[in-house]
C-alpha positions as CSV (number, residue, x, y, z in Angstrom):
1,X,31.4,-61.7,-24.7
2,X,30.2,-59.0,-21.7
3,X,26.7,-57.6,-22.2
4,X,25.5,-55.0,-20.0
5,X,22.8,-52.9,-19.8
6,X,23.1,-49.3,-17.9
7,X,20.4,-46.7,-17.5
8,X,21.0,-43.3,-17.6
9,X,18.8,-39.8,-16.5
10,X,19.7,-36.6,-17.0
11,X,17.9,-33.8,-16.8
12,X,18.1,-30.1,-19.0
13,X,16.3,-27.0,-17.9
14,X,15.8,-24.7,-21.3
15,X,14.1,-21.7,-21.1
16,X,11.8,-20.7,-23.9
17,X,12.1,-17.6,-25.7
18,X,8.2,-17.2,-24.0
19,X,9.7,-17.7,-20.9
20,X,12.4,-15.2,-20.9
21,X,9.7,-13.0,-22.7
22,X,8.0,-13.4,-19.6
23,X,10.5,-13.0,-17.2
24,X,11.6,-9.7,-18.6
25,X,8.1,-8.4,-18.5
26,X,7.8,-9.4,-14.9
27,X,10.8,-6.6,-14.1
28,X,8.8,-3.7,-15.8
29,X,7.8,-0.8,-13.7
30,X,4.2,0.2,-14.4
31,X,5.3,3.1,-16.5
32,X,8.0,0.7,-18.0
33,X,5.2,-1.5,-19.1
34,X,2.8,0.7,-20.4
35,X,5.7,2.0,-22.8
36,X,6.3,-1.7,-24.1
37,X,2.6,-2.1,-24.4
38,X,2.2,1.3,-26.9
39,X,5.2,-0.2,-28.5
40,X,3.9,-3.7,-29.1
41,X,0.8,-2.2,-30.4
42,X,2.2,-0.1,-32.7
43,X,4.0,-2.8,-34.6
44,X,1.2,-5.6,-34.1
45,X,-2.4,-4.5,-36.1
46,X,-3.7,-7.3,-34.0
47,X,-3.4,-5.8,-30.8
48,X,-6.2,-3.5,-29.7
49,X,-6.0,-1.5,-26.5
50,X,-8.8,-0.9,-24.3
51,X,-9.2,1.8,-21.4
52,X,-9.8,0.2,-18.7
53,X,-13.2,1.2,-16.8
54,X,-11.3,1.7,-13.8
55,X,-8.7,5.3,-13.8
56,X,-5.6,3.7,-11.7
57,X,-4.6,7.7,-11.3
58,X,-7.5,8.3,-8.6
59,X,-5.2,5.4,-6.8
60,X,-2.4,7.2,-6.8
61,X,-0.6,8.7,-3.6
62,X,-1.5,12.0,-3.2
63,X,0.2,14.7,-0.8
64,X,-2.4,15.1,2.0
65,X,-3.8,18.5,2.4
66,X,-2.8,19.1,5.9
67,X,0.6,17.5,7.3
68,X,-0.2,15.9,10.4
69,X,2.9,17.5,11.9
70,X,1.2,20.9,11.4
71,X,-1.3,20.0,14.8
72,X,1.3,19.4,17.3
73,X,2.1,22.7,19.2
74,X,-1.0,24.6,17.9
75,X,-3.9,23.3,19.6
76,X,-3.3,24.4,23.2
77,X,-5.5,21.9,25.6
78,X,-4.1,21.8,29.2
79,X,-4.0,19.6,31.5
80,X,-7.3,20.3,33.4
81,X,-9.3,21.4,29.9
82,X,-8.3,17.5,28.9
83,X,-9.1,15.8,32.5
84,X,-12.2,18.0,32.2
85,X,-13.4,16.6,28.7
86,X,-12.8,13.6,30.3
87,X,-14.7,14.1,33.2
88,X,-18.0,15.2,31.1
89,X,-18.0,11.1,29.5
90,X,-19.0,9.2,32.6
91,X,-21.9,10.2,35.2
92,X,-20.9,10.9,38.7
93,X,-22.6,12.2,41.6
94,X,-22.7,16.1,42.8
95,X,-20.2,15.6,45.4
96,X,-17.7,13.4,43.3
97,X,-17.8,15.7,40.9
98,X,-17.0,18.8,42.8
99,X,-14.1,16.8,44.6
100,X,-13.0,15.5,41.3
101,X,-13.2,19.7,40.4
102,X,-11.0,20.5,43.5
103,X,-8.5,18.0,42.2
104,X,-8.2,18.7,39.0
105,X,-7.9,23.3,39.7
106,X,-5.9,22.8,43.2
């Protein structure tokens, strides 16, 4: 007579039909979602929808007034009105800055 005693695992991955509910929420776009939310609460008198206190739209992209492409060519600062706005931030004395003048016009 042979006695023997084995042990066995296995393991089993099942999804629930909450999980796959889940999943295929997750894959919604916004709009998507807000479709299958009307829908739901349409067929379920239990679900109530609230608005929420914040409007999402405001958060939307917009198309900025101005194109920031529109600038470049059409302001027309040269080279000594720039080094002279730069000039005007830091203090110098007479002399330096009527050198720094020469420089900048000669």
């Amino acid at each position: 007579m042979h006695v023997e005693l084995t042990q066995q695992q296995t393991q089993k991955l099942s999804m629930t039909t909450e999980m796959k509910q889940a999943i295929s929420i997750l894959r919604y776009s916004a709009a998507d979602l807000a479709d299958y939310i009307q829908k739901e609460a349409l067929e379920n008198p239990l679900i109530e929808i609230e608005q929420p206190a914040v409007d999402f739209a405001e958060y939307r992209y917009k198309e900025p007034m101005n194109n920031p492409f529109d600038f470049i060519g059409s302001q027309q600062e040269t080279l000594p009105d720039y080094l002279l706005e730069q000039l005007s931030l830091r203090s110098f004395s007479k002399a330096e800055e009527q050198a720094i003048h020469y420089i900048i016009f000669h």
